[in-house]
C-alpha positions as CSV (number, residue, x, y, z in Angstrom):
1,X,6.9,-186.5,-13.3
2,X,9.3,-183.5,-14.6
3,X,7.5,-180.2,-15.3
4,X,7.6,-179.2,-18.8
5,X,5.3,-176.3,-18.5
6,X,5.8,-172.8,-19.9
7,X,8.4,-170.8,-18.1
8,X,6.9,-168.1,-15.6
9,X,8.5,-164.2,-16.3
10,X,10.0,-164.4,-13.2
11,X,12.1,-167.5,-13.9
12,X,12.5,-165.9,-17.0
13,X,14.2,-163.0,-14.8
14,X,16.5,-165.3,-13.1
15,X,19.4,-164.5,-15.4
16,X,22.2,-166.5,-13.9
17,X,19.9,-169.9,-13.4
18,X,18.6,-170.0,-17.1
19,X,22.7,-169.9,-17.9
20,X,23.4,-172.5,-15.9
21,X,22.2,-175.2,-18.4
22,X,20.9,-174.6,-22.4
23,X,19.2,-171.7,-23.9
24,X,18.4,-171.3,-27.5
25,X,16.3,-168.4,-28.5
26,X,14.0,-167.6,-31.6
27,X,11.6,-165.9,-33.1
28,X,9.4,-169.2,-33.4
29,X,10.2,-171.0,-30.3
30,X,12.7,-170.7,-27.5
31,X,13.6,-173.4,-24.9
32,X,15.9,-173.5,-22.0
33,X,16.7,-176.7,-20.3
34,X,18.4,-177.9,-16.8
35,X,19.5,-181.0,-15.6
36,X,20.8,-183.7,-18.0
37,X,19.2,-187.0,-18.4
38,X,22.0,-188.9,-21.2
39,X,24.2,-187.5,-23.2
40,X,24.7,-188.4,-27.2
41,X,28.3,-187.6,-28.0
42,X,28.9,-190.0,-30.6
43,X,29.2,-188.5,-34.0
44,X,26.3,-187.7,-36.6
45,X,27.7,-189.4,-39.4
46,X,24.6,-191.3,-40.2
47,X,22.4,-188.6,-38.2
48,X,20.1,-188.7,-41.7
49,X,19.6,-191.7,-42.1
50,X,16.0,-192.9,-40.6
51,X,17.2,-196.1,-39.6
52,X,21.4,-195.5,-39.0
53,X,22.8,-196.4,-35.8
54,X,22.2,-192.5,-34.5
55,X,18.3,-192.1,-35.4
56,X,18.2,-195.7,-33.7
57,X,19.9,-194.6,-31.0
58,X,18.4,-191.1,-30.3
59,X,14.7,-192.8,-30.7
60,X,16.1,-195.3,-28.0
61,X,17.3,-192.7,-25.6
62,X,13.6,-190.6,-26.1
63,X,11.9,-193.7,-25.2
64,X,13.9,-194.1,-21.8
65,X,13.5,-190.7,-21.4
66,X,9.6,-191.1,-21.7
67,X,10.0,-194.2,-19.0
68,X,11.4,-191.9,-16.5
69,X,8.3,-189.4,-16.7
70,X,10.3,-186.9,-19.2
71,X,6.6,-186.0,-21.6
72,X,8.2,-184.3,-24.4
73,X,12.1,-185.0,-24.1
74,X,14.0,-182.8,-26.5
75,X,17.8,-183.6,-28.0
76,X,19.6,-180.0,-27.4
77,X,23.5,-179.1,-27.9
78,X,25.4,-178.8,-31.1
79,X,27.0,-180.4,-34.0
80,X,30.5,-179.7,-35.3
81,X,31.5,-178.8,-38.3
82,X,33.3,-182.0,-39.4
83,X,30.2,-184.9,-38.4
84,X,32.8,-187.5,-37.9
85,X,33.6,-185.8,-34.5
86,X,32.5,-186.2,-31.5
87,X,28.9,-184.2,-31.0
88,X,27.9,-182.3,-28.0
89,X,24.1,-183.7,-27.6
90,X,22.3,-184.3,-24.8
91,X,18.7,-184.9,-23.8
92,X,18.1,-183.0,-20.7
93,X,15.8,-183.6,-17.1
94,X,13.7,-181.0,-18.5
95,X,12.8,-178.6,-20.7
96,X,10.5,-175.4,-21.3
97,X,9.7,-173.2,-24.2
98,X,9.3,-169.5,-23.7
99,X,8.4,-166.5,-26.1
100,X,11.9,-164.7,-26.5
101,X,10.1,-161.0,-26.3
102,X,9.4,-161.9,-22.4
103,X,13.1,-162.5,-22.1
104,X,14.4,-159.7,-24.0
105,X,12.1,-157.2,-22.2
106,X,12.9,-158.7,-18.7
107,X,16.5,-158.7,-19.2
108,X,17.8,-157.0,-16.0
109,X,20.4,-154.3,-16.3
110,X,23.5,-155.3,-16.3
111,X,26.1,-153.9,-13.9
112,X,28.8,-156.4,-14.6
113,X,32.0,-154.1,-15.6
114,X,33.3,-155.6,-19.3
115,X,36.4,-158.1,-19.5
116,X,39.6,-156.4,-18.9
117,X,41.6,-158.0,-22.1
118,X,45.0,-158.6,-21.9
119,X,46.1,-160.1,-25.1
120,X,43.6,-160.6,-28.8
121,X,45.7,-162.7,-31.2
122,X,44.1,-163.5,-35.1
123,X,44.7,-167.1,-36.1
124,X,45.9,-166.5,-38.6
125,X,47.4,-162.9,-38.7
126,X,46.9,-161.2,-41.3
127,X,49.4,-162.2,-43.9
128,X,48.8,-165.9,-43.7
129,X,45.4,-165.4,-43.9
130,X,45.0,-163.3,-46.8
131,X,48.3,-165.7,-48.6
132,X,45.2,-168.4,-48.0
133,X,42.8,-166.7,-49.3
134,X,44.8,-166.0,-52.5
135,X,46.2,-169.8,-52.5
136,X,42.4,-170.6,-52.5
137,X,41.3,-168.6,-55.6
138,X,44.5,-169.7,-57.3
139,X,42.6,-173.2,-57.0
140,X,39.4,-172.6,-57.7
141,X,40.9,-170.7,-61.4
142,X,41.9,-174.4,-61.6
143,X,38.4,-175.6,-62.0
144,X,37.9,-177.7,-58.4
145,X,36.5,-176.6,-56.3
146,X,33.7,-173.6,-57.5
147,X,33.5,-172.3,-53.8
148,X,35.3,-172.9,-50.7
149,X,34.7,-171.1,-47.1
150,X,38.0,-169.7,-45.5
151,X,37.8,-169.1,-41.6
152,X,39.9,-167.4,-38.9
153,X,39.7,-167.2,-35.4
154,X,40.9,-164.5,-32.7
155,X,41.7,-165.9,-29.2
156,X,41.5,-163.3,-26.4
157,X,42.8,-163.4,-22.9
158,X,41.5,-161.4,-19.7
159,X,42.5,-160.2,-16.7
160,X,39.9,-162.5,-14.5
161,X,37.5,-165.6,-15.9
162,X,34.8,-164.0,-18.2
163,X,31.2,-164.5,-16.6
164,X,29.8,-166.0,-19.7
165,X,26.1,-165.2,-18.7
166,X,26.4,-161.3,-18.8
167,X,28.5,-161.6,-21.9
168,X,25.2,-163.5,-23.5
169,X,23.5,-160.6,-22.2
170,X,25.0,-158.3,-23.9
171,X,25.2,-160.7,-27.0
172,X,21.2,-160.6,-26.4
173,X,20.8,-156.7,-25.6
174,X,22.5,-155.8,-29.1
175,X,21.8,-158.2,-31.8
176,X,17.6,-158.6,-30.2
177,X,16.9,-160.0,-33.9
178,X,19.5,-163.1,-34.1
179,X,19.1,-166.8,-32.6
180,X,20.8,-166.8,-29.8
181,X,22.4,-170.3,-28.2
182,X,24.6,-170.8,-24.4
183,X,25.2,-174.1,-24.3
184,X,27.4,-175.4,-21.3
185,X,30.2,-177.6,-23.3
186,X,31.3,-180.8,-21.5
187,X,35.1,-180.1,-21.3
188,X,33.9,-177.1,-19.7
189,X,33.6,-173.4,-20.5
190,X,30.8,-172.3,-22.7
191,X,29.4,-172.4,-26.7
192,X,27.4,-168.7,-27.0
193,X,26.7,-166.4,-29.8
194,X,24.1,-164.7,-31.8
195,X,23.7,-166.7,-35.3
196,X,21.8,-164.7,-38.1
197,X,21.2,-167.9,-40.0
198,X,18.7,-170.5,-40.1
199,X,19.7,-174.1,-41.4
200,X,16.1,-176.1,-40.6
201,X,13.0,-175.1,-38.7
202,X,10.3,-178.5,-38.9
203,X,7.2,-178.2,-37.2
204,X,4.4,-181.2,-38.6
205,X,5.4,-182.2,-41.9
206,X,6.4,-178.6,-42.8
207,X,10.0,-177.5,-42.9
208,X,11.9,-174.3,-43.7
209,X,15.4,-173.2,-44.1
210,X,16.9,-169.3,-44.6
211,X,20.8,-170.1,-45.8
212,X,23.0,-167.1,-46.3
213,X,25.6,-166.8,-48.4
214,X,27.2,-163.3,-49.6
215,X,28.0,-160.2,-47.7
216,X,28.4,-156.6,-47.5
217,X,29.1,-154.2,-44.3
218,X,26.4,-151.9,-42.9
219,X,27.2,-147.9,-43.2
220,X,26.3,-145.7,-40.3
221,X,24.8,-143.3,-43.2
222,X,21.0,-144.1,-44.5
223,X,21.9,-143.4,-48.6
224,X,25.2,-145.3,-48.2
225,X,23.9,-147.6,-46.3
226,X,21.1,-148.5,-48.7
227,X,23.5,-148.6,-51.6
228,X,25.5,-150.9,-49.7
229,X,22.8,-153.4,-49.8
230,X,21.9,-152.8,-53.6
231,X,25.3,-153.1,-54.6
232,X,25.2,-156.7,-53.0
233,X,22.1,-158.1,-54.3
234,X,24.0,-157.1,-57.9
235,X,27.2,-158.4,-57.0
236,X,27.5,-161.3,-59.6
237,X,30.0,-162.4,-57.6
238,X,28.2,-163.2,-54.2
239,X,25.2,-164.1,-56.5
240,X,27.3,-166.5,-58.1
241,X,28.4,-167.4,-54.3
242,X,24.8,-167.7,-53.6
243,X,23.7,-169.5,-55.7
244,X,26.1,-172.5,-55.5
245,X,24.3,-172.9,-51.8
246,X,20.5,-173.1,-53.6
247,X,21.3,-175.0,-55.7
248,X,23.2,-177.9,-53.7
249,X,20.6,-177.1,-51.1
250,X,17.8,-178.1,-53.5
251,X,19.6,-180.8,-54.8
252,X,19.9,-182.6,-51.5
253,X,16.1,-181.9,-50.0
254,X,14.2,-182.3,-53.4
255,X,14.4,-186.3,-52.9
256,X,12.8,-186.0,-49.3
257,X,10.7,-183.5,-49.9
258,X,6.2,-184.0,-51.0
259,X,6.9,-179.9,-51.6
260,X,9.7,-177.7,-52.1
261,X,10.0,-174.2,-52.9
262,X,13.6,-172.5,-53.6
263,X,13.3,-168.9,-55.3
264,X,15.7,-168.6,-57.9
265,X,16.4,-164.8,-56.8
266,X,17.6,-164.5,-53.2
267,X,16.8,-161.4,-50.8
268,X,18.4,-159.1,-48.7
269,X,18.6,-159.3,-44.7
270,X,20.3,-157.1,-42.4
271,X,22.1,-157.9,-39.1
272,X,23.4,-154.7,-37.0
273,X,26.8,-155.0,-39.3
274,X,26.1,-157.0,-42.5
275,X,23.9,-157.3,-45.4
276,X,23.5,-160.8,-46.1
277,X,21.8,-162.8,-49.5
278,X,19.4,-164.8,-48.2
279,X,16.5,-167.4,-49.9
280,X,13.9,-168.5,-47.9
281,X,12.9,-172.6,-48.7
282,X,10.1,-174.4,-47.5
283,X,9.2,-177.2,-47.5
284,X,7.4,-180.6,-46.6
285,X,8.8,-183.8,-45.5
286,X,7.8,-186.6,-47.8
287,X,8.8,-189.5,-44.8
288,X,6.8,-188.8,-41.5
289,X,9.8,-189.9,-39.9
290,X,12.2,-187.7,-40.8
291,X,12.8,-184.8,-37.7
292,X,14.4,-181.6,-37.6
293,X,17.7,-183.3,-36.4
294,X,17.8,-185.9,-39.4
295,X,16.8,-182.9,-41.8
296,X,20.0,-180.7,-40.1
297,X,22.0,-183.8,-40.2
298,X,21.2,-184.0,-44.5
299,X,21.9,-180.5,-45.2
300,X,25.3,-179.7,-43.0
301,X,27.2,-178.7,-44.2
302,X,25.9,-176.7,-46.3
303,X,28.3,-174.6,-49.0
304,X,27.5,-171.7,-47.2
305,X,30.0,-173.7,-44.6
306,X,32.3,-175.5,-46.2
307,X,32.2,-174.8,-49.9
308,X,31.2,-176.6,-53.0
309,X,31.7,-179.7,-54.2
310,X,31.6,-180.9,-50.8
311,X,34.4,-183.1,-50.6
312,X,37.0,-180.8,-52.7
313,X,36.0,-178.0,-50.3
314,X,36.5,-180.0,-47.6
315,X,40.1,-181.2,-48.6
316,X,41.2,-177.6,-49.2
317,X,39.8,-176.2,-45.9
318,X,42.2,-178.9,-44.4
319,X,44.8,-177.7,-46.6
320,X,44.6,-174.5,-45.5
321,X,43.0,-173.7,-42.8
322,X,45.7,-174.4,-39.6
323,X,43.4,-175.2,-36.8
324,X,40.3,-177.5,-36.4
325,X,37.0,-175.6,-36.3
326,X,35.5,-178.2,-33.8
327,X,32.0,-177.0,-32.7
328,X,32.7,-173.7,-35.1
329,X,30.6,-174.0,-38.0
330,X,28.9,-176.9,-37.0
331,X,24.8,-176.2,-36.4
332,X,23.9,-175.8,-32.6
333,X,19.5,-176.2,-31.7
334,X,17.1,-178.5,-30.6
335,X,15.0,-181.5,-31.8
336,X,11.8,-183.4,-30.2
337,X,10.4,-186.5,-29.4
338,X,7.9,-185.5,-32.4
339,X,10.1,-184.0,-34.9
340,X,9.8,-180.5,-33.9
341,X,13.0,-178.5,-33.5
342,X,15.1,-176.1,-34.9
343,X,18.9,-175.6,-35.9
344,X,21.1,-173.2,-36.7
345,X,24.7,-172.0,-38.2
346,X,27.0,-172.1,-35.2
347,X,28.3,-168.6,-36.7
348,X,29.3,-165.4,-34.9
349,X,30.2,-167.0,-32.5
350,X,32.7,-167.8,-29.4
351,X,33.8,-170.2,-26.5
352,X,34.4,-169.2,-22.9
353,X,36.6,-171.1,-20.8
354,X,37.7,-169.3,-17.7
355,X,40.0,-166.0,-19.3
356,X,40.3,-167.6,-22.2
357,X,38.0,-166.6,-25.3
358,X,37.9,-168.2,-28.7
359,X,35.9,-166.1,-31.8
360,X,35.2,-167.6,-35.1
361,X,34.3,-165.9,-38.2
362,X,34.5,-167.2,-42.0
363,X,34.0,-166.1,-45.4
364,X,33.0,-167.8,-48.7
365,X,35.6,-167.8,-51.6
366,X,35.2,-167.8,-55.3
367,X,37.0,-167.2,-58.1
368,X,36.5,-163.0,-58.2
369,X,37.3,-163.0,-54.4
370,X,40.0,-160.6,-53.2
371,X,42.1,-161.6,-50.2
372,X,41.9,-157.7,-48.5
373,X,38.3,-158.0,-49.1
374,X,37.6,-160.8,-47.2
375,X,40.0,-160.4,-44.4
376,X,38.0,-157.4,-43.9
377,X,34.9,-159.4,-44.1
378,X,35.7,-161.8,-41.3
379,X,36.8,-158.9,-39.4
380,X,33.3,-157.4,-39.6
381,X,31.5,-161.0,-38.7
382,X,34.2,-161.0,-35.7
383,X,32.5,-157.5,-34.4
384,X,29.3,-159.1,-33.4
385,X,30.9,-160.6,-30.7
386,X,33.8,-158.1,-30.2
387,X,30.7,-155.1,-29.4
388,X,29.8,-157.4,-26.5
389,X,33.6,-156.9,-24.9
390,X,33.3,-153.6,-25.7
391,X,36.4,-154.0,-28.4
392,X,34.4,-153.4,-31.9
């Protein structure tokens, strides 16, 4: 029978082990897994349907997981952006949930010297990426579609491979408050970063969700920093921005929902660079069947991700945008045997592969938006994980 039992602190201590296969941490619940039993890489298409060929499947793969002695077995990985591609799922040999303040405080020191960086290259520079933005408002002045979300990336190259587990620990040393994911990727290298934003949390019947949507950068002074914040939460633009996300977010849980609650104004959160509008919405599940992973699967994406309508957004991301976002943007967490799990925005966030790096940042865009403005705003999403290189 596989041990499912609570990790120990000194397991917890073992820095370089707990890497080796996936680690999510929360506030709620963290798990880290090793071993894989089966892998589910087809794509979510139908992931929220009850009874579509995925939910089928993934209560299927439980079952033989159950079979083989697994208790609990848990679906871990992530979820791309665009859920007719290929997912990165997998139920693994076992699995163990730990408080994340045990972690945090045993978090060894870490001696590994930073990543000597050759090359950093923005995808798009610059020009191209503001000329998007600005071809993007031009649209949306059109009338279709209200909102769309604009990304960039910045690929880095170093000197030697980048040891992905002490850059997570530094991702984990300086943003303590975030959900942090490393999840091994099966082409190789590594999915890690430090998301600030919760798409679904489901324990029982009870569900909650914590979108984000509108931004402004931190200031090192108290008084301008405060400002800052205040002069967000009255932005009517990124309340419009906002509110576009509610909304559609309400729209789509209210028919699967006993109980929802969406406040109609939104509140500020902080990350160590950002301000964020954010709206906390609970909930409970009306069908007992419905999991965290069929619940992620009916929201993403959300506006907050690709835009709104849906489908316009989408179209105009495709447009524009000149790379595929893949796993970027997608929703990366863990689901039950019961229902239980948690997801979250795959956002400020990277890929390792040997010296090669990959960031992701993105930005929503409305019709007030201004093309500096938001290249600057992806830039300051970017430094989350530029700080842990040392590069911010």
């Amino acid at each position: 029978m596989v041990d499912t039992s609570t990790f120990e602190n000194a397991w917890l201590q073992d820095y370089s082990t707990l890497c080796r296969g996936f680690v999510f941490t929360s506030p709620w619940q963290s798990i880290a897994t090793q071993g894989c039993f089966t892998t589910l890489t087809n794509p979510v298409t139908d992931g929220a349907l009850l009874q579509g060929n995925f939910q089928q499947q993934l209560r299927q793969h439980f079952a033989a997981a159950k079979q083989q002695g697994i208790e609990n077995p848990v679906v871990v990985g992530a979820i791309p952006f665009d859920v007719n591609e290929p997912a990165a799922l997998f139920i693994p040999e076992s699995s163990r949930k730990f408080n994340r303040a045990d972690l945090l405080a045993g978090l060894p020191v870490n001696h590994a010297p930073l990543p000597e960086v050759t090359r950093r290259t923005a995808v798009p520079e610059h020009d191209r990426f503001t000329g998007m933005v600005a071809d993007a408002v031009a649209t949306i002045k059109r009338g279709e579609p209200e909102k769309v979300v604009l990304s960039r990336l910045m690929d880095i190259v170093t000197q030697n491979p980048v040891d992905s587990a002490a850059l997570m620990q530094r991702v984990l040393a300086q943003n303590p408050n975030s959900y942090h994911f490393h999840l091994p990727l099966p082409q190789g290298g590594v999915l890690l970063g430090a998301s600030p934003e919760l798409m679904i949390r489901k324990q029982g019947a009870a569900f909650s969700s914590c979108p984000l949507a509108g931004s402004a950068r931190r200031e090192k002074d108290e008084a301008s920093d405060r400002a800052s914040g205040e002069t967000l939460m009255n932005s009517g633009k990124d309340r419009h921005e906002h509110k576009l996300v509610t909304d559609a977010m309400r729209d789509v849980l209210q028919p699967r929902s006993s109980q929802l609650s969406v406040p109609y104004t939104p509140e500020l959160i902080t990350t160590a660079t950002l301000w964020h509008l954010a709206t906390q919405i609970d909930g409970t599940a009306k069908d007992p069947q419905d999991n965290a992973l069929s619940l992620a699967c009916l929201l993403h994406p959300t506006p907050a991700l690709s835009g709104f309508p849906h489908q316009q957004a989408m179209q105009l991301i495709q447009q524009l945008e000149p790379f595929e976002r893949q796993l970027f943007g997608g929703i990366v967490g863990w689901c039950d045997a019961e229902g239980n799990g948690e997801w979250v925005v795959t956002i400020r966030c990277g890929t390792v592969h040997g010296n090669r790096v990959r960031l992701f940042a993105g930005a929503g865009i409305v019709a007030d938006s201004q093309p500096e403005s938001e290249w600057r705003e992806t830039g300051v999403k970017l430094d989350t994980m530029l700080r842990a290189f040392g590069l911010q």
